[in-house]
C-alpha positions as CSV (number, residue, x, y, z in Angstrom):
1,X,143.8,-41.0,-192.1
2,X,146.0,-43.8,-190.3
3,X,149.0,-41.3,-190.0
4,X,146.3,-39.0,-188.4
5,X,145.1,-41.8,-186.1
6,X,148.5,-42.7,-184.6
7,X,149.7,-39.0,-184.5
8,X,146.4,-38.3,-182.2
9,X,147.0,-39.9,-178.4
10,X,144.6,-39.3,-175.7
11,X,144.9,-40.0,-172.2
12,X,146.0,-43.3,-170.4
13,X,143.0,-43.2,-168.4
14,X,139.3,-41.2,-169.7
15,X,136.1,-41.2,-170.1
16,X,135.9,-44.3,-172.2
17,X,137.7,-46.0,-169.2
18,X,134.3,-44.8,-167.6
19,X,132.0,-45.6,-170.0
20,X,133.0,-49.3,-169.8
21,X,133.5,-49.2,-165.9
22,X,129.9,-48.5,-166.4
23,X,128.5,-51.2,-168.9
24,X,130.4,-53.6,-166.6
25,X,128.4,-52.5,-163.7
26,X,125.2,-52.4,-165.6
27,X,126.3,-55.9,-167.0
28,X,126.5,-57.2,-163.3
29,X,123.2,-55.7,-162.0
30,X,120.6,-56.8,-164.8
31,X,122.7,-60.2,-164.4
32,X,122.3,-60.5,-161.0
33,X,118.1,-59.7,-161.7
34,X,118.6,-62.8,-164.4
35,X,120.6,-65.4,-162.8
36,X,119.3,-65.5,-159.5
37,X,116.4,-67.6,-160.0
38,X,118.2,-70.4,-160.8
39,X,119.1,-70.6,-156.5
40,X,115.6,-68.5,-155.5
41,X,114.0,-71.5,-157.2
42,X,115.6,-74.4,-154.8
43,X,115.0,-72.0,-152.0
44,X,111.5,-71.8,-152.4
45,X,110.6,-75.5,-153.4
46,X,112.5,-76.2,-150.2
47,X,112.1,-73.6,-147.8
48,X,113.0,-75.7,-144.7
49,X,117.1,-75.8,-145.9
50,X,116.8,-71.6,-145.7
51,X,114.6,-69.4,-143.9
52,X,111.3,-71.8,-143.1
53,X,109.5,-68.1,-142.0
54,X,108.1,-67.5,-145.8
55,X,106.2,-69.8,-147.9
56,X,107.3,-72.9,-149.8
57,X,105.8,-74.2,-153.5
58,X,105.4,-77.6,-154.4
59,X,106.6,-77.3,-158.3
60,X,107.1,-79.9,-159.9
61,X,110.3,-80.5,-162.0
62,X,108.5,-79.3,-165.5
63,X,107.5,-76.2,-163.6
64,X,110.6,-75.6,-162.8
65,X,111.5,-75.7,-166.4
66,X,108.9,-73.6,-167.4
67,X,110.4,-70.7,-164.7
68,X,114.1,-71.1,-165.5
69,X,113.7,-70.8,-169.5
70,X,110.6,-68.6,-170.1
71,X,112.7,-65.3,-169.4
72,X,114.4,-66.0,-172.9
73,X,110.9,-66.5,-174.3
74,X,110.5,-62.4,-173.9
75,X,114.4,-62.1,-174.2
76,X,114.5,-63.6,-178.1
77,X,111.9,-61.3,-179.2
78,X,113.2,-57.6,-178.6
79,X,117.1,-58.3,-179.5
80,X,116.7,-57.4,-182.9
81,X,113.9,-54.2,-182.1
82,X,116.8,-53.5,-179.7
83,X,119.2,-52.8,-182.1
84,X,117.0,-50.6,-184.4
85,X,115.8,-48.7,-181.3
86,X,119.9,-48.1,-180.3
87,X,120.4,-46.8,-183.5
88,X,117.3,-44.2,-183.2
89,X,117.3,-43.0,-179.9
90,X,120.8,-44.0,-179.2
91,X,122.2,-47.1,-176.5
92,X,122.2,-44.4,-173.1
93,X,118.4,-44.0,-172.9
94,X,117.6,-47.6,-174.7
95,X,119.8,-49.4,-171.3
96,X,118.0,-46.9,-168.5
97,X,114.7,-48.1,-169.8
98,X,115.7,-51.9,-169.7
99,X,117.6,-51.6,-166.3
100,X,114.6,-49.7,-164.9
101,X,112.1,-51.6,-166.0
102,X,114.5,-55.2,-164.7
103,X,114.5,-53.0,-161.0
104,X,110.4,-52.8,-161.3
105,X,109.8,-56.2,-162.2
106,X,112.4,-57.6,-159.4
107,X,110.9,-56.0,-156.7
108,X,106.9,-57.1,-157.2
109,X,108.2,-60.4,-158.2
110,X,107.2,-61.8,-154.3
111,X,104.2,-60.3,-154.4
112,X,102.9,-61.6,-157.9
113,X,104.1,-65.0,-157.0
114,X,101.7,-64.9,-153.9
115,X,98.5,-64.8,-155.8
116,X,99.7,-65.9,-159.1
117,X,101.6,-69.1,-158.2
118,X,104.4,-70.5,-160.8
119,X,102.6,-68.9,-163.2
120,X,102.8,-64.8,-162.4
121,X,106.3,-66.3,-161.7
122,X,106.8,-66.9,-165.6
123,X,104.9,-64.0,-166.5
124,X,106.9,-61.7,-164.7
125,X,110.4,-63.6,-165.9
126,X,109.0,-63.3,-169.8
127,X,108.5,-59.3,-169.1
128,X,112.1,-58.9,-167.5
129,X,113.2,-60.4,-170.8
130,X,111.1,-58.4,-173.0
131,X,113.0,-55.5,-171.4
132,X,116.8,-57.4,-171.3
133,X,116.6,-58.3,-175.0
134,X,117.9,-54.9,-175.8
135,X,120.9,-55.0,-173.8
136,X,123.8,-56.3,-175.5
137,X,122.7,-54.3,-178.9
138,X,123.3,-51.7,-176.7
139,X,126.8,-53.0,-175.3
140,X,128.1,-52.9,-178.5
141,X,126.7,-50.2,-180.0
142,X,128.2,-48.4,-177.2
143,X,131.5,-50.4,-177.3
144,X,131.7,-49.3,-181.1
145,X,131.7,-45.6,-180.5
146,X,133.9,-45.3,-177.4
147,X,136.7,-47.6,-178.5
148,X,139.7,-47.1,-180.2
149,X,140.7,-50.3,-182.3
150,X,144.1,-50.3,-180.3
151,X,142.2,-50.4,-177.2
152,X,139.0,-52.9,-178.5
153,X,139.7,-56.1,-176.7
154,X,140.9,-54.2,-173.5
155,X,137.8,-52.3,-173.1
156,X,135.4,-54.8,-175.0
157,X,136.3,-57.6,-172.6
158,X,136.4,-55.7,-169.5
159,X,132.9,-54.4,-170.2
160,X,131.6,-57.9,-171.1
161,X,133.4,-59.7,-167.8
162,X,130.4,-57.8,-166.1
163,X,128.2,-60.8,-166.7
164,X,130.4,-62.4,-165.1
165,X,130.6,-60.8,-162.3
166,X,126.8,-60.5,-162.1
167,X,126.7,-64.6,-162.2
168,X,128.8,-64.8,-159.6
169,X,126.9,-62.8,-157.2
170,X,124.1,-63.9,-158.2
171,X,124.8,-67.3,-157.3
172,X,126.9,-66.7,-154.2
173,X,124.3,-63.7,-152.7
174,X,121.2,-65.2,-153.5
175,X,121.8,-68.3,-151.3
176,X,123.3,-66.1,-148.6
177,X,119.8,-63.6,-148.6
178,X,117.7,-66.8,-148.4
179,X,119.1,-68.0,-145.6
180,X,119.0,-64.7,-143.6
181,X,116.1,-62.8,-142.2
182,X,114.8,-61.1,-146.0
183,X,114.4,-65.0,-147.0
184,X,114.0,-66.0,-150.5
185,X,111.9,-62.8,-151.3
186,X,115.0,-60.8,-150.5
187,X,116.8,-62.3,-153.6
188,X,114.2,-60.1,-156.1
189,X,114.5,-57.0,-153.3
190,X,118.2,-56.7,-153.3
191,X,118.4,-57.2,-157.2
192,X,115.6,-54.2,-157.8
193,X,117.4,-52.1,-155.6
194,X,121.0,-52.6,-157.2
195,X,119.0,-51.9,-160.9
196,X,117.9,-48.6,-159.4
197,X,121.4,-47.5,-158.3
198,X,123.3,-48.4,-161.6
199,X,120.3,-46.6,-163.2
200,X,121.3,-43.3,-161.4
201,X,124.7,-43.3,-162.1
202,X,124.2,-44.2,-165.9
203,X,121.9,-41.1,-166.4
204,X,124.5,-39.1,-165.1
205,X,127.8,-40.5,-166.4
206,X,127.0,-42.1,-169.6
207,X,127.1,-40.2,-173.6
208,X,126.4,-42.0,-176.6
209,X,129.6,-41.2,-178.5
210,X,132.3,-39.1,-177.4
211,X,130.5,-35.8,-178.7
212,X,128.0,-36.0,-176.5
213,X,129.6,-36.3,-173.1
214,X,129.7,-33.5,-170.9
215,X,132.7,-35.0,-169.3
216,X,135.5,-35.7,-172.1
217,X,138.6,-33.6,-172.4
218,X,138.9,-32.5,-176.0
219,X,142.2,-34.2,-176.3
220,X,140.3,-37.8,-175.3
221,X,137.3,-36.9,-178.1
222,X,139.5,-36.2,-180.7
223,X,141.7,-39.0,-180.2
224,X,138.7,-41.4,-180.5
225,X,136.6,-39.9,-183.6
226,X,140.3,-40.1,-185.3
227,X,141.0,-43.7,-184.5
228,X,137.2,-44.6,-185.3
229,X,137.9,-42.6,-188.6
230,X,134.6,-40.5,-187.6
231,X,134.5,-37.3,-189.7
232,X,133.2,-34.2,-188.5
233,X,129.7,-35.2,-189.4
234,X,129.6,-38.6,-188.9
235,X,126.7,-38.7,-186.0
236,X,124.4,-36.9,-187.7
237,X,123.0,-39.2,-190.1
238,X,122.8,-42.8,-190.2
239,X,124.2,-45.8,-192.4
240,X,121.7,-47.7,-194.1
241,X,121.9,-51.6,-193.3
242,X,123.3,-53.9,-196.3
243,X,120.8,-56.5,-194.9
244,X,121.3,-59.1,-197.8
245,X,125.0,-59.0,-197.9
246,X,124.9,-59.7,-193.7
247,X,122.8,-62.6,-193.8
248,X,124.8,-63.6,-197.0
249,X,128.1,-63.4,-195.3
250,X,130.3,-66.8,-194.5
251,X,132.4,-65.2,-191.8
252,X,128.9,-63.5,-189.7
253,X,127.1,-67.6,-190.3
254,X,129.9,-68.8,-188.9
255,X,129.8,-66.7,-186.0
256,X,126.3,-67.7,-185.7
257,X,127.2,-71.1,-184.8
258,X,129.9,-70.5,-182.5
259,X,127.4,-68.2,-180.4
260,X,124.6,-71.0,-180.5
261,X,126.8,-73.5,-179.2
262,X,128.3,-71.7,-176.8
263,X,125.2,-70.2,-175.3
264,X,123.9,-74.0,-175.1
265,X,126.9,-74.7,-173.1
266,X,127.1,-71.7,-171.0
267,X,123.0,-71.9,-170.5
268,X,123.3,-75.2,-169.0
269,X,125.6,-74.8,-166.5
270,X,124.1,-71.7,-165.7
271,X,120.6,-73.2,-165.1
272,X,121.3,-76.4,-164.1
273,X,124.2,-76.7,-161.9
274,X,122.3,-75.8,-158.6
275,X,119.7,-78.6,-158.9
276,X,122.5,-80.8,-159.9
277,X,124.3,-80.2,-156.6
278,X,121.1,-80.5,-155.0
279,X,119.9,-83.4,-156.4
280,X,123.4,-85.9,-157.6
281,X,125.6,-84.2,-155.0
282,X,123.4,-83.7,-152.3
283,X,124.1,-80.2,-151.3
284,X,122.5,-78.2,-149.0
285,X,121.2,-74.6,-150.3
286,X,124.1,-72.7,-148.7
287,X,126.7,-75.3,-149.8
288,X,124.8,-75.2,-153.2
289,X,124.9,-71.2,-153.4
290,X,128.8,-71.1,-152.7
291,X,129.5,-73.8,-154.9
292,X,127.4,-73.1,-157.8
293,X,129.1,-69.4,-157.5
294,X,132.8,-70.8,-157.9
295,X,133.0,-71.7,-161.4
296,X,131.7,-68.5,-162.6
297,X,134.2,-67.2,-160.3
298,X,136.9,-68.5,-162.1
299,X,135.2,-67.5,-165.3
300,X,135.3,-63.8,-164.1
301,X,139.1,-63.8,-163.0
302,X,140.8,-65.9,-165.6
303,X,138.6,-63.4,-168.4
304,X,141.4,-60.9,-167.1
305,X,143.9,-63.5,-167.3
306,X,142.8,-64.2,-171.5
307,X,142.5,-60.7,-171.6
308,X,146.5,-59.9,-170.4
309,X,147.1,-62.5,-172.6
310,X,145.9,-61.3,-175.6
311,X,147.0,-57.6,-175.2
312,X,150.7,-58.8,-174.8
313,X,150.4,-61.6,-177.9
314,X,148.5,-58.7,-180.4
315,X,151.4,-56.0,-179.2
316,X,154.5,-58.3,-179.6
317,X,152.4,-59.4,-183.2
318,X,153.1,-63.3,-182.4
319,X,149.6,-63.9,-184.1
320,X,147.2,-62.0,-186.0
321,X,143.6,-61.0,-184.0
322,X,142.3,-63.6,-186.1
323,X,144.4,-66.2,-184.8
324,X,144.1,-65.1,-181.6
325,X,140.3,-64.9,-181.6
326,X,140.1,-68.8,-183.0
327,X,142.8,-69.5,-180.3
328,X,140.6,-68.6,-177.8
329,X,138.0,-69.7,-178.5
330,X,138.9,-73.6,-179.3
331,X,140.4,-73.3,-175.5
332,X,137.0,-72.0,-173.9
333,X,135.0,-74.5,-175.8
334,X,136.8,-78.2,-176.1
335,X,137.9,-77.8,-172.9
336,X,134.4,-77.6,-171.1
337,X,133.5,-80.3,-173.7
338,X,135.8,-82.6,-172.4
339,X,135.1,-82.0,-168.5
340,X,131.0,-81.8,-168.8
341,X,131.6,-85.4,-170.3
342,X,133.4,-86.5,-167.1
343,X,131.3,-84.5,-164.9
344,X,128.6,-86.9,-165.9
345,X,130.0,-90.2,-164.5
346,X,130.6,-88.0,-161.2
347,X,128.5,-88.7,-157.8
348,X,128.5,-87.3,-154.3
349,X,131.5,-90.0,-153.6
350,X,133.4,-87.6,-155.9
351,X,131.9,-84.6,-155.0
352,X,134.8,-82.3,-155.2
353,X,135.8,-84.0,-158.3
354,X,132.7,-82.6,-160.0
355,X,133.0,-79.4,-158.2
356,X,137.0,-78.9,-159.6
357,X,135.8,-79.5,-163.2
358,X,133.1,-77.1,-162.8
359,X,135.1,-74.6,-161.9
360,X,137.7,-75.2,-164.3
361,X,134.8,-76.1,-167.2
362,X,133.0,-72.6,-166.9
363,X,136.0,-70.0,-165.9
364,X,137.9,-71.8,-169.3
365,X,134.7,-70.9,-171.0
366,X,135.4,-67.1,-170.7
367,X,137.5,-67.2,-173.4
368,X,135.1,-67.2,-175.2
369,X,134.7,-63.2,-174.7
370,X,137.4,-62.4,-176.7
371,X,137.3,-65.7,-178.3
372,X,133.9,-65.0,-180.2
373,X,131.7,-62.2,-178.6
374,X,133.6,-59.3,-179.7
375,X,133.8,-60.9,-183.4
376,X,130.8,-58.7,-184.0
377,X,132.8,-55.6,-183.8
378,X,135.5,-57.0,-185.7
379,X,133.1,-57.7,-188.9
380,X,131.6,-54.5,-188.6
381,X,132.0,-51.4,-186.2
382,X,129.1,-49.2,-188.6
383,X,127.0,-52.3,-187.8
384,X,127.7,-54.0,-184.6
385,X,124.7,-53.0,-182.9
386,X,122.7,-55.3,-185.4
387,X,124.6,-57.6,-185.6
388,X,124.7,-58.2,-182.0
389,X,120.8,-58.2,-182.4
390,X,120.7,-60.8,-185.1
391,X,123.5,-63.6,-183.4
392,X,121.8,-62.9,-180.0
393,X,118.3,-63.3,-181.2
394,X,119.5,-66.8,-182.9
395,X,121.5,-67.9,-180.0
396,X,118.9,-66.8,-177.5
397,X,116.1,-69.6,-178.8
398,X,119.1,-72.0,-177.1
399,X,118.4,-71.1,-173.7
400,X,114.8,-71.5,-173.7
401,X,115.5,-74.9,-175.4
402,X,118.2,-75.8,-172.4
403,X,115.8,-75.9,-169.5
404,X,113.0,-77.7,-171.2
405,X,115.3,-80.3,-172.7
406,X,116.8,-80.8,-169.4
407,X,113.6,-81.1,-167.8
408,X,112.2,-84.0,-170.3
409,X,115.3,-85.6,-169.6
410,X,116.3,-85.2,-165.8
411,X,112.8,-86.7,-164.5
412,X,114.2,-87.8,-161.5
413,X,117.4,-85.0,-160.2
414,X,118.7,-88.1,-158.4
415,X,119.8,-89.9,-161.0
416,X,123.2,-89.7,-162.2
417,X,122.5,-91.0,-166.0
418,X,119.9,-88.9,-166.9
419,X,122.5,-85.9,-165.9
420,X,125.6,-88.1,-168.2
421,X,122.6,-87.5,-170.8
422,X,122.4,-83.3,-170.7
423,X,125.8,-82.7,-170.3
424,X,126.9,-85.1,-173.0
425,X,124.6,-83.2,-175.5
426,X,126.2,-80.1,-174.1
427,X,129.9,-81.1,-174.5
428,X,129.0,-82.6,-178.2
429,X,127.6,-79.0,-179.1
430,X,130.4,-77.2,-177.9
431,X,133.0,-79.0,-180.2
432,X,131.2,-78.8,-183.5
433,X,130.5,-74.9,-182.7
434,X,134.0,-74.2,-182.5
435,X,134.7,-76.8,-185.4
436,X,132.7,-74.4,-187.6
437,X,134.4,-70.9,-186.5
438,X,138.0,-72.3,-186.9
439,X,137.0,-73.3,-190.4
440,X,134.9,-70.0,-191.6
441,X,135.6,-67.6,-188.4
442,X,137.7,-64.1,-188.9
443,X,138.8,-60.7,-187.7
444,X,138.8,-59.3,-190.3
445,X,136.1,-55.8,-191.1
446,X,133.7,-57.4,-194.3
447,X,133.4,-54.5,-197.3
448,X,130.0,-54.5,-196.2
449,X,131.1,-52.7,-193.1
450,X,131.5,-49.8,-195.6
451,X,129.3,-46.9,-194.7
452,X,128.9,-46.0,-199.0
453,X,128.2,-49.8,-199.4
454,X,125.1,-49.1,-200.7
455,X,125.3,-46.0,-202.5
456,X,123.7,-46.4,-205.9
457,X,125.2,-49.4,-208.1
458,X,125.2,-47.8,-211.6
459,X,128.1,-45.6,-210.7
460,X,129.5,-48.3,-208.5
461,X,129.2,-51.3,-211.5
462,X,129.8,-49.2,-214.5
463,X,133.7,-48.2,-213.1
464,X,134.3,-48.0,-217.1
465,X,131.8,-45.1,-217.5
466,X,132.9,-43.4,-214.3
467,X,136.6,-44.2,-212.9
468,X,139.7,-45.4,-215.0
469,X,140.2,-49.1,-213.8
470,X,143.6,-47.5,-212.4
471,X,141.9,-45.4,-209.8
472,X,139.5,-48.6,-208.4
473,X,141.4,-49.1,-205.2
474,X,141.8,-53.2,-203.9
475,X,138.8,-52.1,-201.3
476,X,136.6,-50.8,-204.1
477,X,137.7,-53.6,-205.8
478,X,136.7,-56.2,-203.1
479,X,133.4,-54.3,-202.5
480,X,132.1,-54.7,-206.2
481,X,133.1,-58.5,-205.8
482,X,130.9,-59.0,-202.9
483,X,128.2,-57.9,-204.5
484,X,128.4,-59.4,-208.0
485,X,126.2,-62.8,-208.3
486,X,128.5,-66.4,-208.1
487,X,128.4,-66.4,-211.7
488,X,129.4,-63.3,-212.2
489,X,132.3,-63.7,-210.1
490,X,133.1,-66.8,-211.6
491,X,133.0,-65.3,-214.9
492,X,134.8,-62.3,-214.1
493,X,137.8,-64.5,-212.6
494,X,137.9,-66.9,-215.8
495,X,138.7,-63.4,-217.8
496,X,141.2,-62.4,-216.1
């Protein structure tokens, strides 16, 4: 099969050049429907600094809170019923409905917040989550079928980088609609509409697998069932899930971790940074909106500058995916941990100071793409879908968690100490996560990944009554060690 794969070549540029030009755009949009309420939220607690036309709320800092983390209260809970639902109906329809349903809720958001008060505002923001949480199942579910191993971390990360993108806007845009005519209701219009468009051009351009699409050369489609080792049949029935053997596996728990921290990390900044501008840096809301925007900036253009990086160090094999994938990662989190600890003794004296390490703080952090996030894919192509489901759904209690801890701790957004105390926590996070994933982290596909993994165990433990031991191949081998008890593996070693 692997003299197969490299024999079969398919063109430079394709369809699955599409496919993630499109999951990048989709990535920005439903990002840009997320993030922006971290600037709508200054602009409509302080509607005199934008457009004093529409009406101002007088939340208090808990409220606040309550606004900027209950979207993740809806987003935890469909991340795993995400993943099933990509594997029944397939990730094409599974992101329409989410995107769709992100474009309603965006563009009745002004409305329902000018009966309903905070309160519709967190409703509505629990909803748009309910309908997110399937997303990144669906990112790498997709990623999975359309991407040749060669080309995993060249499509992966490009596709990914869209969140990046989408921060960005949302960040710079939203305080640029606030302070023109649409006012802070314009924020939610402009990110309903965008939904809609992406939604279009999804329907039309996007396949589930490389079978399906009406728009892939036969050359292209062979080239990636080969590489993906896909036989002939391979879409038309489904691998059962070796559920004990995931949440079993050292490798996956350690990926855990590193996505827990670095959501906590990421999550903050995300949420906070424009109320700490506001509030220790004294920015104004279009100051704050261009500022806040420039870190994630950074993190959007140096991603292509890891990503460079890592296609020239994997082709010239100076390391091995798995050293480049711990690599990374210890650069996109010790290095925000050290510069959210100096951010904290920062004030508006040093206000470009704090802005420099910032930017520097969250564009490092997007090493962390190829650092961590396509690990999932790494472990398990059959899988990655769920497993996707299962790290986000863990990670994804962190940023409800963020906001709130913030809140109890940042009672008054003046003060510079209370700030030292949430990015300290932050930075401290960061560097055990990555601690953990040097230690237990690889690259490497488990044997659970295996799509006859659970194929019935008597003919699978008995190799004596069905196999001579001379035709149990090192994988077979490594498979029936994984699933032998620690005794039995202990026992088994001390024989031979």
């Amino acid at each position: 099969m692997n003299s197969q794969c490299q024999a079969v070549k398919g063109p430079r540029i394709g369809v699955r050049h599409l496919q993630s030009l499109l999951l990048f755009l989709g990535l920005t949009v439903i990002h840009i429907a997320r993030l922006n309420v971290s600037v709508a939220i200054v602009a409509m607690t302080n509607a005199e600094s934008t457009n004093p036309n529409f009406p101002e709320y007088d939340w208090t800092e808990r409220h606040k809170s309550y606004i900027l983390s209950s979207f993740y209260w809806g987003y935890i809970l469909t991340l795993c019923p995400g993943s099933f639902l990509c594997r029944r109906f397939g990730p094409k329809i599974v992101f329409f409905v989410a995107a769709i349903g992100t474009a309603v809720f965006s563009l009745i958001t002004p409305w329902c917040i000018s009966w309903g008060d905070w309160q519709a505002f967190c409703a509505l923001r629990i909803l748009q989550g309910l309908f997110q949480g399937v997303i990144f199942p669906c990112v790498n579910e997709h990623l999975a079928m359309w991407s040749p191993p060669e080309e995993r971390n060249r499509l992966g990360a490009f596709s990914f980088t869209g969140s990046d993108c989408g921060t960005v806007l949302a960040m710079f845009i939203s305080g640029m609609i606030a302070n023109g005519a649409l006012g802070w209701p314009g924020i939610s219009y402009v990110s309903g509409i965008l939904c809609i468009v992406w939604c279009i051009l999804w329907l039309i351009f996007a396949a589930n697998n490389a079978t399906e699409s009406r728009f892939i050369s036969e050359a292209e489609c062979k080239y990636i069932e080969t590489s993906l080792q896909h036989n002939e049949h391979f879409h038309e029935h489904s691998i059962p899930i070796p559920w004990r053997a995931i949440c079993c596996s050292v490798p996956f728990m350690a990926l855990l971790v590193a996505r827990c921290a670095e959501t906590y990390g990421l999550s903050t900044l995300q949420a906070e940074i424009p109320s700490y501008m506001n509030g220790v840096l004294d920015m104004d809301i279009q100051s704050n909106a261009v500022f806040s925007s420039l870190p994630f900036l950074a993190m959007w253009l140096l991603s292509y500058v890891y990503l460079i990086v890592a296609d020239i160090v994997l082709k010239r094999k100076w390391l091995s995916l798995t050293s480049v994938r711990k690599l990374f990662n210890t650069l996109s989190f010790w290095i925000p941990a050290v510069a959210l600890i100096v951010i904290g003794f920062l004030d508006e004296d040093h206000a470009n100071w704090a802005i420099a390490l910032m930017t520097l703080s969250v564009g490092v952090n997007s090493g962390s793409t190829i650092g961590s996030s396509l690990n999932t894919i790494d472990l398990s192509p059959n899988h990655a879908g769920i497993l996707m489901g299962l790290s986000n759904t863990v990670a994804n209690v962190i940023p409800i968690l963020t906001p709130l801890i913030a809140g109890v701790i940042v009672v008054d957004k003046h003060d510079r100490g209370q700030w030292q105390i949430v990015f300290g926590i932050a930075a401290i996070i960061f560097f055990l996560g990555n601690c953990v994933f040097l230690i237990w982290g690889t690259a490497e596909a488990q044997p659970w990944d295996a799509d006859d993994y659970l194929k019935p165990k008597d003919a699978e433990t008995c190799p004596e009554k069905s196999a001579p031991v001379a035709e149990i191949t090192p994988a077979k081998q490594s498979v029936l060690e994984q699933r032998m008890s620690w005794p039995e593996r202990y026992a088994a070693k001390s024989t031979d």
